[in-house]
C-alpha positions in Angstrom: 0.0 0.0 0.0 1.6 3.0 -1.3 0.4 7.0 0.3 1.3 9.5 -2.3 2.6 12.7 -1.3 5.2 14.8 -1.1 8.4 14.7 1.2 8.6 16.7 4.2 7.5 18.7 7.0 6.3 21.7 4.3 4.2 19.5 2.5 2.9 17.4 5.3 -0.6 18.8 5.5 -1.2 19.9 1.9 -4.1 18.6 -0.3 -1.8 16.6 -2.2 -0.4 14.5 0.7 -4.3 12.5 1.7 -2.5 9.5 0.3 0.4 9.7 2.9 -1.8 10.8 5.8 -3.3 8.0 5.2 -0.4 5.9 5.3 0.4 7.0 8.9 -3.3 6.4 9.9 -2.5 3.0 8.9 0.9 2.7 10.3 -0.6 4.2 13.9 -3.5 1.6 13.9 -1.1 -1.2 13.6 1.3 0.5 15.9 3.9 -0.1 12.7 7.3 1.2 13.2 8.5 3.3 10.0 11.9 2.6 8.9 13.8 4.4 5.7 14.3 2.6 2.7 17.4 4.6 1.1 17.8 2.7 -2.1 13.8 2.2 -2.4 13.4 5.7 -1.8 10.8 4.9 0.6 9.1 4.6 4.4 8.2 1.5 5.0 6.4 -0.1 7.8 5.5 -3.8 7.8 2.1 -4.9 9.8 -0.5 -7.7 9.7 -4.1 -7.6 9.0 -6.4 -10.1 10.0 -10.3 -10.4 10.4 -10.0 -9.9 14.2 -7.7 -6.6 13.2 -4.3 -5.2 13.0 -1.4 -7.7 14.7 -3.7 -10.7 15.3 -2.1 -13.9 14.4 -3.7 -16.3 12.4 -3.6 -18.7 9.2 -5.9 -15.7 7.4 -3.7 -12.4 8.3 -2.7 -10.7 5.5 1.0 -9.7 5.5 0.4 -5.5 4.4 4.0 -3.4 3.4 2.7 0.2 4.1 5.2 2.9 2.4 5.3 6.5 1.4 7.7 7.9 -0.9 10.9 10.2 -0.4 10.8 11.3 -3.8 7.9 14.3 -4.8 5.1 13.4 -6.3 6.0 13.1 -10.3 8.6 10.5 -9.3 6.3 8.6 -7.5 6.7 5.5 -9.5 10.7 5.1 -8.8 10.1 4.0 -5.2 6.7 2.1 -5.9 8.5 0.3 -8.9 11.8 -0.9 -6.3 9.4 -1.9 -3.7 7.4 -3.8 -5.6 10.4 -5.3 -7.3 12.2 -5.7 -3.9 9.1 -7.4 -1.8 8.2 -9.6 -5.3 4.9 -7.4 -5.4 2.3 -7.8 -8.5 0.7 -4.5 -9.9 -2.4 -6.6 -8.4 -1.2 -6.7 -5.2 -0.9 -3.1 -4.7 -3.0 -0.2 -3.6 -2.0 3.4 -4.4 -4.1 5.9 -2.0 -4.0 9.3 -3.6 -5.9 12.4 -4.0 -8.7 13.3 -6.6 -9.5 16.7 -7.8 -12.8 15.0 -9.6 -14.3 14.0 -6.5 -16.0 16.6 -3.6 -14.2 17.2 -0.6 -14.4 14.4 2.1 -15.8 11.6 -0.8 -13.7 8.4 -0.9 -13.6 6.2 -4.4 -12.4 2.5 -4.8 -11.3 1.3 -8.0 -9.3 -1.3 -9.8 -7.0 0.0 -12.7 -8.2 3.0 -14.7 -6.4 6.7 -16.3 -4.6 8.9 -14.6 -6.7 11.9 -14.8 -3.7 14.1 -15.5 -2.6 12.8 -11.9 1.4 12.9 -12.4 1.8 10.3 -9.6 -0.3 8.0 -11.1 1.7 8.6 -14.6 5.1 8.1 -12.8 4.4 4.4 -11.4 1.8 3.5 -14.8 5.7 4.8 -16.4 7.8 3.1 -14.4 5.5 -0.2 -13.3 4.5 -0.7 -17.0 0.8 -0.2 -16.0 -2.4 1.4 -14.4 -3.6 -2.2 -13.1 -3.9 -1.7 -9.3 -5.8 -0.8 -6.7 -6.8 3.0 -6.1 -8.1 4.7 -3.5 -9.0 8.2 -4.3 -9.5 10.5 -1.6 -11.4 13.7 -2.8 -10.5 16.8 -2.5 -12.6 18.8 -5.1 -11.6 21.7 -7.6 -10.4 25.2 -6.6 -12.9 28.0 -7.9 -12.4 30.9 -8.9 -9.3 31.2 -11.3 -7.0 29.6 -9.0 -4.4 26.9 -11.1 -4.8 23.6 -10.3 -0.8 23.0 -9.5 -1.2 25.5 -7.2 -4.3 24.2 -5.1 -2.8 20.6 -4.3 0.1 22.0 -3.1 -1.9 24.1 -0.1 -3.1 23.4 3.0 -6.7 22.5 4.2 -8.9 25.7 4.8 -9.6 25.8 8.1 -13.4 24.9 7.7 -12.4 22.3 6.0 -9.8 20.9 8.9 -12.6 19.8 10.9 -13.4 17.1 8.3 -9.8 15.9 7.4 -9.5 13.5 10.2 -12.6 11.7 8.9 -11.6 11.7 5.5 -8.4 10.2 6.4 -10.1 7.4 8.8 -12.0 6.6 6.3 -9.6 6.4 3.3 -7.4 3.7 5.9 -11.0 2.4 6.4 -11.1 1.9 3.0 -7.8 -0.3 2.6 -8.4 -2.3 5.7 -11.6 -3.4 3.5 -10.0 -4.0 0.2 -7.4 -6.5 1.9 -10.5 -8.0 4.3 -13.0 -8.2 1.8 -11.9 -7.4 -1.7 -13.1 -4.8 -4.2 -16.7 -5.2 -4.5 -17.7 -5.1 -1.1 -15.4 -2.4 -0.5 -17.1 -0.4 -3.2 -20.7 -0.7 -2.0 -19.4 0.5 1.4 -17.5 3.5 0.0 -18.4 4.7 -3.7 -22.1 5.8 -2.5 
């Protein structure tokens, strides 16, 4: 499971970073210890995921490799791409949790495969996995008005009206991957794509 973002303490609460937020909503759940992956270019942080929850043993826990990247956001696929080649991953073994301009503020979306949408971390790892064949799980964050350029609204922070609702959003974005792994997609997308 991959959080897209960018790297440090500037971008940390930006629109653009749902996906690693998430991550480390994940991470805390499973009380996961992060550890840096120089030459994947990565966080990792390795938990298990069972019916009963996060750290139960059991024949049916799912081994889950949370990571975010170190790189920014149009390299995205560099890291995903040694990870997956590193841990012996398939493209249909991984979820990418990202942000989505084309979905309101607060909405969460589950898909398989799919475009880009002119999402450049999306482009990097479809360029550098050699497809778009994965998991997503798209974490809304609606369009700016006015004339304000889209480059420019990912890469700012929540209004605060909107902070209220972020911790939510990102609950319910981990939410979401706890139920793709648990369940699968179809489930997961009657629960969330409402």
């Amino acid at each position: 499971m991959v959080g897209l973002g960018n790297p440090g303490p500037s971008y940390a609460r930006h629109r653009h970073n749902v996906g690693a937020m998430a991550a480390h909503e994940l991470a805390k759940r499973s009380s996961a210890s992060w550890k840096s992956r120089r030459m994947a270019r990565a966080d990792t942080a390795q938990a298990r995921l069972s019916p009963a929850g996060w750290g139960f043993p059991g024949a049916d826990a799912e081994k889950v490799i949370l990571a975010t990247t170190r790189t920014y956001m149009n390299l995205s696929g560099v890291p995903t791409r040694n990870l997956m080649g590193e841990q012996k991953i398939k493209p249909a073994h991984l979820i990418v949790i990202h942000d989505e301009l084309d979905i309101d503020l607060g909405q969460i979306r589950v898909k398989f495969g799919g475009g880009d949408n002119g999402h450049n971390g999306l482009k990097s790892i479809r360029a550098h996995c050699g497809t778009g064949e994965y998991f997503r799980v798209r974490v809304g964050i609606g369009r700016p008005t006015g004339r304000m350029d889209v480059s420019k609204w990912v890469l700012t922070d929540f209004h605060s009206n909107e902070r209220d609702d972020l911790a939510e959003m990102i609950s319910q974005a981990a939410d979401a991957v706890e139920s793709l792994i648990l369940n699968g997609l179809e489930p997961t997308q009657s629960q969330f794509n409402s």
